[in-house]
C-alpha positions in Angstrom: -8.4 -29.1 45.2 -5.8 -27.1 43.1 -5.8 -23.9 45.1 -5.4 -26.1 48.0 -2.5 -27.8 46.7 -0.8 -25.2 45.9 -0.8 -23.2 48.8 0.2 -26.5 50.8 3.7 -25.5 48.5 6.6 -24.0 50.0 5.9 -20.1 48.7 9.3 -20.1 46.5 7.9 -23.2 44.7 3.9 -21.5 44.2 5.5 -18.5 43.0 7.7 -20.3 40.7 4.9 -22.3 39.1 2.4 -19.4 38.9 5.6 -17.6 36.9 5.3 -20.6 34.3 1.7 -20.4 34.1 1.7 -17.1 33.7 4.5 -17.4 31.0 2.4 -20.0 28.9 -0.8 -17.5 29.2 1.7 -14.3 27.5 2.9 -16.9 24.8 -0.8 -18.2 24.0 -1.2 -14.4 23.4 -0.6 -13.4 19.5 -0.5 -10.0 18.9 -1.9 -9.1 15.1 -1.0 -5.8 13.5 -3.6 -4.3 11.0 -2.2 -1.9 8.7 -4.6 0.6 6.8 -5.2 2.7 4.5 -7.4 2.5 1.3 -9.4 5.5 0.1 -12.7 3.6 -0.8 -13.6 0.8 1.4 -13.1 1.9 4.8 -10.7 -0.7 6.1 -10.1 1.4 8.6 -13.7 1.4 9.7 -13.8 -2.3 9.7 -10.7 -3.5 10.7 -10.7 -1.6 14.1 -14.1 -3.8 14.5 -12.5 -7.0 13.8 -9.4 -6.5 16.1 -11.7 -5.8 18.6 -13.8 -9.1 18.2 -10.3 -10.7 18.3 -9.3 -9.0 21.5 -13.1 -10.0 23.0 -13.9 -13.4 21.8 -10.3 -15.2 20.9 -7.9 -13.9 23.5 -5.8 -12.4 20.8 -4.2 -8.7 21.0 -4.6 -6.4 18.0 -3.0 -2.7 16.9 -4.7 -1.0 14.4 -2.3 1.3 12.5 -4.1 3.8 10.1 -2.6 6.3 7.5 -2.7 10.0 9.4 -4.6 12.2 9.4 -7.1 9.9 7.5 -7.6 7.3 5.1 -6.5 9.8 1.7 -2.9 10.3 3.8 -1.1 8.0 0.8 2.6 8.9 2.5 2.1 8.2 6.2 1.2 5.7 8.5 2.3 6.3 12.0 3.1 3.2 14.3 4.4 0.6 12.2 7.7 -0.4 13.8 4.5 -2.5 15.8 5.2 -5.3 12.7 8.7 -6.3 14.9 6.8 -7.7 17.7 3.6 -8.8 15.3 2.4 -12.4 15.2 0.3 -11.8 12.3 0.4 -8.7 9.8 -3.6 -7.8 8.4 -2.9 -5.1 5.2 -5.5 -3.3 3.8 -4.2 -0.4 1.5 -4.6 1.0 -1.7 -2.1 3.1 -3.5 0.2 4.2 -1.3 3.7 5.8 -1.3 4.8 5.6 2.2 8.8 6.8 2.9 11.6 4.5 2.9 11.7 4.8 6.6 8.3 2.7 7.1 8.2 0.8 4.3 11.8 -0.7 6.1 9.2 -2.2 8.9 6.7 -3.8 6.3 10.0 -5.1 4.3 11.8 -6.6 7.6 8.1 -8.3 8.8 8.1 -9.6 4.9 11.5 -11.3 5.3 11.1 -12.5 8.8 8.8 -15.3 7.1 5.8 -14.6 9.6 2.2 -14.9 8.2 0.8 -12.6 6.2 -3.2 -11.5 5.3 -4.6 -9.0 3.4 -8.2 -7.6 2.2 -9.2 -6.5 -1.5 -6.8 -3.5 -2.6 -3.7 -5.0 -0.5 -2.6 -6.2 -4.7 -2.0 -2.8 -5.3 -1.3 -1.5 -2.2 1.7 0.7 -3.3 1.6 2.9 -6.2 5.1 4.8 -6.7 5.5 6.5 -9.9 7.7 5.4 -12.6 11.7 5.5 -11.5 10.8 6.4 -7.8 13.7 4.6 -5.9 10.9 2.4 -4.2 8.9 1.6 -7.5 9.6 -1.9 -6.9 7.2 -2.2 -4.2 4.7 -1.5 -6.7 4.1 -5.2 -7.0 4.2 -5.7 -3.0 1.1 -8.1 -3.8 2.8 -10.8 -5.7 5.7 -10.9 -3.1 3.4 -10.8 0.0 0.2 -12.9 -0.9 0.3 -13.8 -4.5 -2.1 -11.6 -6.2 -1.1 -10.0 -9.1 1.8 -7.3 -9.2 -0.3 -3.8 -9.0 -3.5 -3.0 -10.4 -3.6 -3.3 -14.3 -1.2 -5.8 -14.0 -1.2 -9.3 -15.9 -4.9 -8.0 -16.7 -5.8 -7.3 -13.4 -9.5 -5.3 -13.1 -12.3 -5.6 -12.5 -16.1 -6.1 -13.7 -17.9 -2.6 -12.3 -19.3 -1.1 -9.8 -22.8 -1.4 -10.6 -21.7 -5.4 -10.4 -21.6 -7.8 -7.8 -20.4 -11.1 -6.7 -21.5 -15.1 -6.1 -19.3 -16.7 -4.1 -19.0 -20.8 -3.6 -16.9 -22.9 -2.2 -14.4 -24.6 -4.3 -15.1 -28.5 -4.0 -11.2 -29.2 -4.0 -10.9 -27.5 -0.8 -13.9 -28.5 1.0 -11.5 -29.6 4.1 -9.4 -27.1 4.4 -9.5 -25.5 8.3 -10.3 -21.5 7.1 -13.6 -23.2 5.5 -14.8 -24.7 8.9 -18.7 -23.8 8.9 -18.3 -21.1 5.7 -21.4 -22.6 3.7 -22.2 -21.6 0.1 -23.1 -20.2 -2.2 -23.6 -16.7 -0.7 -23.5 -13.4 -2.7 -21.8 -10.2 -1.4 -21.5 -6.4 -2.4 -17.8 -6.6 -3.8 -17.0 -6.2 -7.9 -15.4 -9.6 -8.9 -11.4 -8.8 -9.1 -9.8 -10.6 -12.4 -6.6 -12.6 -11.4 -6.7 -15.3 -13.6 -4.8 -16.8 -15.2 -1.2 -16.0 -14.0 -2.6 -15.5 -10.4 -2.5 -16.8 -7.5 0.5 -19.1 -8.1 -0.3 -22.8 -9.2 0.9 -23.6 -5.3 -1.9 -21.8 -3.8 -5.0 -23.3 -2.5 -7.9 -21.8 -3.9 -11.1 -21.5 -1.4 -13.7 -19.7 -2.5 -14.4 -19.1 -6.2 -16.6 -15.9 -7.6 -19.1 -15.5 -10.4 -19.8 -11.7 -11.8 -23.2 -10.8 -11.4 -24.4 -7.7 -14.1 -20.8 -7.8 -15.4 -19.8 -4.4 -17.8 -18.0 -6.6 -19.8 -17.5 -11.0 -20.4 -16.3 -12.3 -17.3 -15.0 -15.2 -16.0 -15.3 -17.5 -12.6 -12.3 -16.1 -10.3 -11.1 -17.0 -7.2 -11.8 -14.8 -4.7 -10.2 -16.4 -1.1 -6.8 -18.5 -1.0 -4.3 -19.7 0.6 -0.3 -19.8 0.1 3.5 -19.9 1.4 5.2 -16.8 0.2 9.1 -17.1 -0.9 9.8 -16.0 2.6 8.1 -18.9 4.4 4.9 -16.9 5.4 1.5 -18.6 5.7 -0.5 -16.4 3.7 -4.4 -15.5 3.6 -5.7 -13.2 0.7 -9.1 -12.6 -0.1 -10.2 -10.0 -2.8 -13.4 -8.9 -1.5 -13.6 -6.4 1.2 -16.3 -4.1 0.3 -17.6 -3.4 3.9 -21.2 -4.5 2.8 -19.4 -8.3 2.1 -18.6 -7.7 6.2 -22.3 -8.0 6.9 -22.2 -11.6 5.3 -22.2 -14.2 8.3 -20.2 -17.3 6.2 -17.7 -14.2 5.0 -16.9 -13.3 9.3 -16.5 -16.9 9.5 -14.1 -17.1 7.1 -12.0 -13.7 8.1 -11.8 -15.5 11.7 -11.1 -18.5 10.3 -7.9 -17.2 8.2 -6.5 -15.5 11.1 -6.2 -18.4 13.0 -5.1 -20.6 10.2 -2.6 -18.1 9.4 -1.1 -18.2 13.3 -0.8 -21.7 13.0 -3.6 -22.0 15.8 -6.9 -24.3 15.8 -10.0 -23.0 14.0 -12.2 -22.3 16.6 -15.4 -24.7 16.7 -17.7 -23.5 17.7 -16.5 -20.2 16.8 -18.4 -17.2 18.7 -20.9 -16.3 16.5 -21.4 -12.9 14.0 -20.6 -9.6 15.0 -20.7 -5.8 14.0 -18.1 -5.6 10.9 -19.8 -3.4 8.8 -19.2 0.2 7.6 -20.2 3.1 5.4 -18.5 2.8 1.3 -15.9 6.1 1.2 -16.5 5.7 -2.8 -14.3 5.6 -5.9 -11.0 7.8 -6.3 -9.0 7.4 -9.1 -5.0 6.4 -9.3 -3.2 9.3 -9.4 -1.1 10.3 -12.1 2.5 9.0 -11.5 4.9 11.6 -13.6 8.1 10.1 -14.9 10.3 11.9 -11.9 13.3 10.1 -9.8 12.6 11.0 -6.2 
């Protein structure tokens, strides 16, 4: 009946309103950048995987940028002027001490107030040494999702590798949309990261909480998955785990896809499409590097 309709249109008027259509399809469209870069837990394995379920399942279109020529590159990650035409930015990094030119892209994404996500290591996701000129971004976490300012900051650690982690759902925020169909309590690969008590900010919506299991030292309930507005406006998503076994756990994909739309401002999708490959192999352990007291 449609197709008939329309073609009973003068052609100037069909084309005009396939045009529209065609416009409202490109806007429904949100492009999400993932950047990477993290040494030990191969987000950019994983990530790649989960851009692609976007792209397949949720009619979304996703870059992957990765630090060249492989994950250990801590000063270079090609491709991320992508962030000015980014609905969503995805970090994953660990330690890294990109040049001023690229760090300008992550800044100007920052202040344009657009959502923000990021995975595990993302709280310390720069590591410049003392009285580098970009030092400041050392505490890029705090700004961008409100973890804590760098890695041994406000007691920030962790419990040991040989631990693991409990996850449940925190009661309080039983109806929030990124929890739609993520059941509890599950248990996944991931250390338990410390944050308490200074972070995340009191404003932030705490989702999932985490229990140490085989702790190397006392350890308390965390939260491990929350929500936030950043100073700049930006919708935020941050979870600490990211271990690429956690990526195996069904109610953890849920979540991920579940934060991205949340994050867009978009519906949760219900039903959503069901788990997928997001797995990969654990790169390992490597130490900070010593950060001498040079100006660069």
């Amino acid at each position: 009946m449609e197709k008939r309709r329309l073609s009973s249109l003068p052609f100037w008027m069909a084309a005009l309103m396939l045009a529209v259509v065609s416009m409202g399809l490109a806007r429904s469209t949100r492009r999400v950048v993932f950047v990477t870069g993290d040494h030990e837990y191969s987000g950019e394995e994983t990530m790649p995987l989960l851009a692609l379920e976007l792209e397949k399942n949720y009619r979304m279109k996703a870059t992957v940028l990765k630090a060249y020529p492989d994950q250990n590159s801590e000063t270079n990650i090609p491709g991320l002027e992508a962030l000015a035409k980014a609905d969503l930015a995805v970090f994953f990094l660990r330690w890294r001490q990109l040049p001023a030119s690229q760090v300008a892209h992550i800044k100007a994404y920052l202040e344009s107030g657009k959502p923000v996500m990021g995975f595990r290591t993302s709280s310390h996701a720069f590591n410049y040494p003392s009285g580098h000129a970009l030092e400041q971004w050392n505490a890029f976490g705090a700004e961008a999702f409100g973890s804590p300012p760098g890695w041994g900051k406000d007691g920030h650690t962790h419990y040991g590798h040989e631990s693991s982690t409990d996850v449940s759902v925190n009661p309080a925020a039983a109806g929030h949309p990124a929890l739609l169909g993520v059941t509890g309590p599950f248990h996944v690969r991931s250390w338990l990261y410390q944050v308490l008590p200074k972070w995340p900010p009191r404003d932030a919506a705490l989702l999932l909480m985490g229990k140490a299991v085989d702790p190397n030292k006392p350890a308390q309930e965390n939260p491990v998955a929350w929500t936030w507005k950043n100073k700049f406006g930006g919708r935020v998503f941050f979870t600490t785990l990211g271990h690429p076994e956690d990526f195996k756990v069904e109610a953890l994909q849920r979540l991920v896809i579940n934060g991205i739309h949340w994050s867009l401002g978009l519906p949760v999708p219900s039903p959503w499409k069901g788990p997928f490959k997001l797995d990969a192999a654990y790169h390992g352990f490597k130490p900070a590097p010593v950060k001498p007291n040079t100006r660069k």
